[in-house]
N, C-alpha and C positions, 0 to 999 in steps of 0.2 A: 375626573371621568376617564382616559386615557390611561390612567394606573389600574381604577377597578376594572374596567375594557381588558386589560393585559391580564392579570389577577384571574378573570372569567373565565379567558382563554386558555390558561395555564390548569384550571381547573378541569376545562373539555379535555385538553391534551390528557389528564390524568385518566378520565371516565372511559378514554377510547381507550388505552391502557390498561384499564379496568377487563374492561370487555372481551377480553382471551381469557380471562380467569369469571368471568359470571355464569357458565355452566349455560344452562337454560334461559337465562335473563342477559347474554350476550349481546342479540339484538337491539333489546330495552337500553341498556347500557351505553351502546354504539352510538344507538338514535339519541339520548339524552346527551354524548360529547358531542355529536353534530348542532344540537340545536344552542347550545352554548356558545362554542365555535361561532356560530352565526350571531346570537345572541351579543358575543363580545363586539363584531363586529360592524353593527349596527349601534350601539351602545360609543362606542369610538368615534364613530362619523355623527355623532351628536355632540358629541363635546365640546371643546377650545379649540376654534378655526387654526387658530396660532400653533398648536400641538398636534395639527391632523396629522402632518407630512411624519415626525415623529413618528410617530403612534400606526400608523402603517406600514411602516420600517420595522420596528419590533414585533408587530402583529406576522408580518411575512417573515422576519427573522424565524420568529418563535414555531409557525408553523411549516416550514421548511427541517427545522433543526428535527420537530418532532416526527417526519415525515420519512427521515433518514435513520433517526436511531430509536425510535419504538421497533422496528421489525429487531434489528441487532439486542437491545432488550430484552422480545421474546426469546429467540434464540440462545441469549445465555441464562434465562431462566427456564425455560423449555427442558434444558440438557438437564435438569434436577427434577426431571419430572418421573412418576413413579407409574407410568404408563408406558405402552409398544406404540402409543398412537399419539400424534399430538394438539386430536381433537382438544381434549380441554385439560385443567391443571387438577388431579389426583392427588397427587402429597410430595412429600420432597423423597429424596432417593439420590444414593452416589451410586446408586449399581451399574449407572452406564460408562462413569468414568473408567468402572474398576472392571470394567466387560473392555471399555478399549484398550486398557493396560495391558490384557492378557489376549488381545487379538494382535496375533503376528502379523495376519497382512498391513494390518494399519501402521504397525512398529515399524516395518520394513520401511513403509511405505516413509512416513515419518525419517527414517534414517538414510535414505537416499534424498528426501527433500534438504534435511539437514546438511549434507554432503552437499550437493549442487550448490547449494545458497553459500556456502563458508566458501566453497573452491570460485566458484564465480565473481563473488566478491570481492575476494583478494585479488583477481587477476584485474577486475573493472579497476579497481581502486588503483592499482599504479599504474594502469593505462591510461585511466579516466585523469588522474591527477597531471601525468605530462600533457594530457591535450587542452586542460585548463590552464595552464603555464602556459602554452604554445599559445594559444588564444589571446591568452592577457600581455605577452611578449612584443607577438609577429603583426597582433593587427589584421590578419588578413580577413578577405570577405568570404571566400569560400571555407576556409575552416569551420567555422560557426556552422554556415549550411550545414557540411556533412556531421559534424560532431552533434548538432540536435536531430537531422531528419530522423532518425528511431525516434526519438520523445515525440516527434508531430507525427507518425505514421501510425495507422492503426496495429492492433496487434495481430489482425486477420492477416493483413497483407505481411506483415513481417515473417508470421508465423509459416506463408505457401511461398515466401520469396526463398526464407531457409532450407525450407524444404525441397526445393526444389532444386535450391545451390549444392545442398546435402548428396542429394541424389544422383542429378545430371553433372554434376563439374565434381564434387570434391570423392567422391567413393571410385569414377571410374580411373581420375588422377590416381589414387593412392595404387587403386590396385596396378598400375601398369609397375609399380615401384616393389609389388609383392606386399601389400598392407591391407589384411579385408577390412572395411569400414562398414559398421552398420549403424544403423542409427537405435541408441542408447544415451547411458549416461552421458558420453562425452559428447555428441551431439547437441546434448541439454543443457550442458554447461556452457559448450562454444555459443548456443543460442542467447543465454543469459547474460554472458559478457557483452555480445551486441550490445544490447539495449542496456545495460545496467553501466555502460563505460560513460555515456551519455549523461545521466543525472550525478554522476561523481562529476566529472569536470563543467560541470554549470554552478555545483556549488564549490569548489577550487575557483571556479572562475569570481563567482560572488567573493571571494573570502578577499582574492588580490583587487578587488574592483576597489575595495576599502581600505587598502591599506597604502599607505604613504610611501610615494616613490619617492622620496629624500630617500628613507632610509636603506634601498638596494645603489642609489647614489654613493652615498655617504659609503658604503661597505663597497662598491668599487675604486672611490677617489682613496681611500687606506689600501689599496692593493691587493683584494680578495681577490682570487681566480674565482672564475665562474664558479666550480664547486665548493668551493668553502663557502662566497656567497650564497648558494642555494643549501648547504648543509647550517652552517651557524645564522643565516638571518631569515630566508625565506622558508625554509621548511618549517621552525618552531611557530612561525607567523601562521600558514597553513594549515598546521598541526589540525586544530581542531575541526575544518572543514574537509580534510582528508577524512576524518573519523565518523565525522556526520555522511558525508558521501559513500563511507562503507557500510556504514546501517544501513542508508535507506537502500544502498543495493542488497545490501543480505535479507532486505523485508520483501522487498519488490521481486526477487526473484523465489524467497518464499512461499508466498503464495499466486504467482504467476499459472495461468491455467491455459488461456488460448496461445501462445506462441511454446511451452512447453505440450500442449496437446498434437501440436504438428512434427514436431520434432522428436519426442521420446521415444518412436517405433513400437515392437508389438514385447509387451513383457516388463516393459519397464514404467514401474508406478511412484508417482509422487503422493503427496498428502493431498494435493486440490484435485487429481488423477481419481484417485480412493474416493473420495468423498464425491465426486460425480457420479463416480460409479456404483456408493451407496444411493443414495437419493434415485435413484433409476427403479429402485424397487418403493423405495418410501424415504419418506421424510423422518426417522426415527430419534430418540433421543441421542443415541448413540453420533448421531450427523451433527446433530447441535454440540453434545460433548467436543468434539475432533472441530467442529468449528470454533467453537468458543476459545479453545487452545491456541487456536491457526489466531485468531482474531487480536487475544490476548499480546503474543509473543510478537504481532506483528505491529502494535498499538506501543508495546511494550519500546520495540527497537524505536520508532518514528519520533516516541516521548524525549528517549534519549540523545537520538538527533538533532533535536530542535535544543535540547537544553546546552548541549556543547557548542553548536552554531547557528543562537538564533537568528541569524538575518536571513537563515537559508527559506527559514521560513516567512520572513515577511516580505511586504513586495516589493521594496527597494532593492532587493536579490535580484 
């Protein structure tokens, strides 16, 4: 009973799915995944007392999961859609991809986010990576603090802290030095290093959490100076959690919108920038194209991530 319960449910999850493409019969559609939904439900809580606790664990899996990426679904089906509106599904069509290929704001716009995410993350990456060493090293209590409060702070607060630091302390310093400082690209990048140095050395920090202190023993009782030790035995150990640390800073600063919104001043556009400022007139397919991309490439690095270091992913990290 508990399998066909799941089974049913899987089914609703489908009909509601349905139901962006039923035209006229969208309603009917919705109400019939609803009633299923419910239907699996009740169907479950009848079953094998022994398999309830189960069986509502995968029920709440299932409809959680579906809750999160049916919207993302539409969205990358939407962008093939051969309509201005994205009332309902018309036919398929690449005309919007090929409308944003030859839309320079969007290109620009795309190639300044490109720029920020590459420049950011190589800078996160080897600062992120000494302060993960430093951490795994020194021991100390307050390192840790300062090294995650960005990852625990909202991005609001971060985003009016920068800008604030931007404004009142770092442009009036520069100029007494003859340096006009406005807030732009570089502003945007200094913003993303904050935050992005943080998730590199949590995972540097994970990678040494696992690895066997014999062996930087062993490599000093042989007589390595501190740098040969950290070139021949700790860095190739690292290696791979460096690499995952700079993915996810090049995804994360990618599509970062509220702490690049406060900081990038008047003129200067990213890709999450652009696409806010499309969707202000409509939700067009052209928004879905430019996201499904953003979505893509950012899905794309996080994959790769995990494949080179997975424990960054699980929760013994």
């Amino acid at each position: 009973m508990p399998r066909l319960a799941l089974l049913v449910e899987a089914a609703a999850v489908l009909f509601v799915l349905a139901s962006f493409f039923a035209g006229e019969a969208r309603y009917m559609t919705m109400g019939a995944g609803a009633a299923l939904l419910a239907a699996s439900a009740v169907a479950g809580a009848l079953g094998d007392r022994r398999a309830l606790p189960g069986f509502w664990l995968w029920y709440a899996s299932v409809a959680v999961y579906a809750f999160l990426y049916i919207p993302l679904t539409i969205v990358v089906v939407f962008s093939f859609n051969d309509s201005k509106l994205n009332a309902e599904w018309v036919g398929f069509t690449l005309a919007w991809y090929r409308r944003l290929v030859a839309d320079d704001a969007m290109l620009i716009a795309a190639a300044n986010s490109l720029f920020i995410a590459v420049t950011s993350s190589a800078i996160a990456t080897v600062l992120g990576t000494l302060a993960g060493i430093a951490m795994h090293a020194r021991r100390l209590r307050l390192l840790p603090l300062l090294v995650f409060a960005p990852v625990a702070m909202p991005e609001v607060l971060l985003g009016v802290s920068l800008l604030i630091f931007f404004l009142n302390a770092a442009q009036p310093a520069l100029a007494m030095i003859g340096i006009d400082f406005e807030l732009g690209l570089v502003s945007v990048i200094i913003a993303h290093i904050t935050f992005s140095i943080s998730f590199v050395a949590i995972v540097v920090r994970a990678r040494l959490a696992g690895a066997d202190e014999s062996i930087f023993e062993a490599a000093r009782d042989l007589g390595a100076t501190p740098w040969q030790m950290f070139r021949l035995v700790m860095f190739p150990l690292i290696l791979p959690g460096i690499i995952a640390g700079a993915l996810m800073a090049f995804a994360l600063s990618l599509d970062d919108f509220v702490i690049t919104f406060f900081t990038a001043g008047v003129g200067t556009k990213t890709l999450p920038l652009e696409i806010y400022t499309l969707i202000k007139v409509a939700v067009t397919p052209e928004v879905n194209a430019v996201s499904t991309l953003l979505m893509l490439l950012t899905l794309a690095t996080i994959a790769i991530a995990g494949r080179i270091a997975p424990d960054v992913l699980r929760s013994r990290a």
